[in-house]
C-alpha positions in Angstrom: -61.6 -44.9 33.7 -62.9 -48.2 33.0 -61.7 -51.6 32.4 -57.8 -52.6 32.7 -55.7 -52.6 29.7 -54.4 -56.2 30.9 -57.7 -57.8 31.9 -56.4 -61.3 32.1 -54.3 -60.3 35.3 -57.1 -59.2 37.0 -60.4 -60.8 38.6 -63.5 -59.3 37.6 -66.5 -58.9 39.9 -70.0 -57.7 39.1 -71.6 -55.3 42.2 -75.0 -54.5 41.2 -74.4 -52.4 37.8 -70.9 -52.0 38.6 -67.6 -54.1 37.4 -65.1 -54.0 39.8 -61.3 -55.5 38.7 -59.1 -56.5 41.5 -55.3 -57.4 40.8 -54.7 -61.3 40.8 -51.9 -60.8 42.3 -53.9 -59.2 45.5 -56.3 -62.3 45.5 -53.0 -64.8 45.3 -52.2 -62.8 48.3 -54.9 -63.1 50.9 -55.1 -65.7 53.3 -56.9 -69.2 52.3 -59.9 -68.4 54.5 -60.8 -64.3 53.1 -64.0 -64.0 52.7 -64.5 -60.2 51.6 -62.4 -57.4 50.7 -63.4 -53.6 51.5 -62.7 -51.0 49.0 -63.9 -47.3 48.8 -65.0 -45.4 46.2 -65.0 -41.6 47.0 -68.1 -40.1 47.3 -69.9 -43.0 47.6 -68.0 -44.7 50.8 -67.0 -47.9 52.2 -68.3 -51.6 50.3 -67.5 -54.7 51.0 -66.8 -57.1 48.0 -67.9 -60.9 48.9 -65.4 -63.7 47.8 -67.2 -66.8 47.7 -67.5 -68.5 44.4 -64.5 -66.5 43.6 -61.7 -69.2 42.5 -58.9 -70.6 44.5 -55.6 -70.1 43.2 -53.6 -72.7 45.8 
C-alpha cells in the first residue's frame, strides 16, 4: 500500500489525513461538468471526493 510507483500519471488529492491518487486517465475521462467522484474504502464505506480546484485537462 501507499503511493503509486508512477505518480506523475495520477492526480493526488488530500482528504483529511488521507492521500487519495486517482488515474489521470479517469479524470480525462469524466464529463466537463463532474463535480465529485465516489470511492469506497472497505470498512470504512462510501466518500465522496470533491473536484473543484482540481485542473482541467480540455
Amino acid at each position: 500500500m501507499g503511493k503509486p510507483e508512477d505518480v506523475e500519471d495520477f492526480e493526488r488529492f488530500e482528504a483529511g489525513d488521507i492521500t487519495i491518487y486517482i488515474a489521470r486517465e479517469l479524470l480525462e475521462r469524466k464529463e466537463p461538468d463532474t463535480e465529485r467522484v465516489a470511492f469506497y474504502i472497505d470498512g470504512y464505506g462510501k466518500f465522496w471526493l470533491h473536484l473543484r480546484g482540481a485542473v482541467d485537462r480540455s
